[in-house]
N, C-alpha and C positions, 0 to 999 in steps of 0.2 A: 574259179572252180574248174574250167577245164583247161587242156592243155593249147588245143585249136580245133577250131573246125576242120574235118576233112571231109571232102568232097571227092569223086563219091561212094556215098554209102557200100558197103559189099556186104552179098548173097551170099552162102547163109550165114557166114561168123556172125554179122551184125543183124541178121534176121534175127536169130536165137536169141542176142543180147535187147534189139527193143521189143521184142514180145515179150520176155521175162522183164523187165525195165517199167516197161512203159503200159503194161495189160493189170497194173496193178490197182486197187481202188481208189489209192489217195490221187493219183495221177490221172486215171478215166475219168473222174467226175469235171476235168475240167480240160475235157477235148472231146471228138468225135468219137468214134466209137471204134477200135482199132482194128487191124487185120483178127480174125478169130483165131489164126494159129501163124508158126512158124514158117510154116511153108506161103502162106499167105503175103506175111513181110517179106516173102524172097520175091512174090510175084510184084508185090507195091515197089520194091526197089529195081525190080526189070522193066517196069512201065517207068518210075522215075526217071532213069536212065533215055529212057527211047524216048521222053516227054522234052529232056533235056537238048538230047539231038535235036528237035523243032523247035526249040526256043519257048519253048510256053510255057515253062516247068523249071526250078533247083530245088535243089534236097544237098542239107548238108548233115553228114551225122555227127553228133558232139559227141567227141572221145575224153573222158575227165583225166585228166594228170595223173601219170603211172599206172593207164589202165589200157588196154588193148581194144575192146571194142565200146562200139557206140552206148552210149546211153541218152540217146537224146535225138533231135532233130531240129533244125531251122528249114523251116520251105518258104518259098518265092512262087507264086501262083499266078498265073496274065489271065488277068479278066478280062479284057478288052487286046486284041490287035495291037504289038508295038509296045505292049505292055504300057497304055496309056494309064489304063487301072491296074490295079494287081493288089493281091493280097499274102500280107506276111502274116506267118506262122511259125510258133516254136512250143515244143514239148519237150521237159525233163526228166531224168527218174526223178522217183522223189526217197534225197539219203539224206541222214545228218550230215552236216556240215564238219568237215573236219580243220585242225591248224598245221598240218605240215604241211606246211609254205616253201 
């Protein structure tokens, strides 16, 4: 389904694309609760970024095959120092399935 992961996400192209993506119903019912707007994901991806710098934080955005921006996320969260805990996370759009493979 996608093409790769790209690391990292960028302010606002991919702001726009997961608040339109990812603020939709079939897709909130099965995550937190998301930035409330666009400007919002620009600020969640300027702390991702700075989260990153210190180590306790990835964010990776999912770009699907022959498309330009994000529709997605994979994150890596350190619950513990040293990332002894840590917790994965990922969210999709939610599109039909297509076959050009």
């Amino acid at each position: 389904m996608t093409r790769a992961a790209r690391q990292p996400a960028r302010a606002p192209p991919d702001a726009d694309s997961l608040f339109t993506e990812l603020g939709t119903p079939e897709v909130r019912r099965f995550m937190w609760a998301p930035p409330p707007d666009a400007g919002a994901f620009a600020q969640f991806i300027d702390w991702a970024h700075a989260e990153r710098a210190t180590g306790k934080y990835i964010c990776y955005g999912i770009v699907p095959r022959g498309e330009t921006h994000a529709a997605g996320v994979f994150e890596l969260r350190q619950l513990q120092p040293g990332f002894v805990r840590g917790e994965l996370g990922f969210v999709l759009a939610s599109r039909p399935q297509t076959s050009d493979r």
